[in-house]
N, C-alpha and C positions, 0 to 999 in steps of 0.2 A: 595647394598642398600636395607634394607627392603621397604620401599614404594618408589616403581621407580614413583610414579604419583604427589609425592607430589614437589610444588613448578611449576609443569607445568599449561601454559594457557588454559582453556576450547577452545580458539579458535585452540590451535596447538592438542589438543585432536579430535575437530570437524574434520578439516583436515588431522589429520591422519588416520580417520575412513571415509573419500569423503564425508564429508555431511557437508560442513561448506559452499558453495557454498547456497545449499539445504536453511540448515535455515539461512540463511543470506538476502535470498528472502523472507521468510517468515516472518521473523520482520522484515523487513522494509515498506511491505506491511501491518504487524498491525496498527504500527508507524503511516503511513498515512492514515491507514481505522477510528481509534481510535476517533480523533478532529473530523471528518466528522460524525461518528455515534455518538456523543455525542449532535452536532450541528442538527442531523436531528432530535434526540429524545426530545431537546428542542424543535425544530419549530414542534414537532407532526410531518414530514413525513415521509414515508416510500421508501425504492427503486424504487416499482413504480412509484411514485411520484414524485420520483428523477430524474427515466429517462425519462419521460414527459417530465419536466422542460428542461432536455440538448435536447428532441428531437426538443422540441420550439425554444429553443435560435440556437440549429443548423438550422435549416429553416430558421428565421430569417437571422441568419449570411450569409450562403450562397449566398442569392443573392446582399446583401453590398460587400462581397468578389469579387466578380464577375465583380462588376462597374470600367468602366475604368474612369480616372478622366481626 
């Protein structure tokens, strides 16, 4: 066959060169980085800002966690 490539999946290309593992974390990690920086760039925050906010709500949470009822 002159073009052995054609007709094949990019994902059985990925995995036959060990890297489909690789970028398969990395877009899925865009995927979900994507809505959250679109959302932060609406409400004007930045990551600092971001992790404030979770260091707050974790403080908070922690000692409701904690309570036995």
């Amino acid at each position: 066959m002159k073009y052995q490539n054609i007709g094949s999946d990019f994902d059985d290309f990925l995995a036959d060169e060990g890297m489909l593992e690789g970028v398969t974390t990395v877009a899925l990690k865009r995927v979900i980085a994507w809505p959250i920086e679109r959302e932060m760039l609406a409400q004007e925050k930045t990551r600092t800002t971001m992790v404030k906010i979770d260091a707050d709500q974790q403080r908070i949470a922690r000692p409701i966690a904690g309570r036995k009822r």
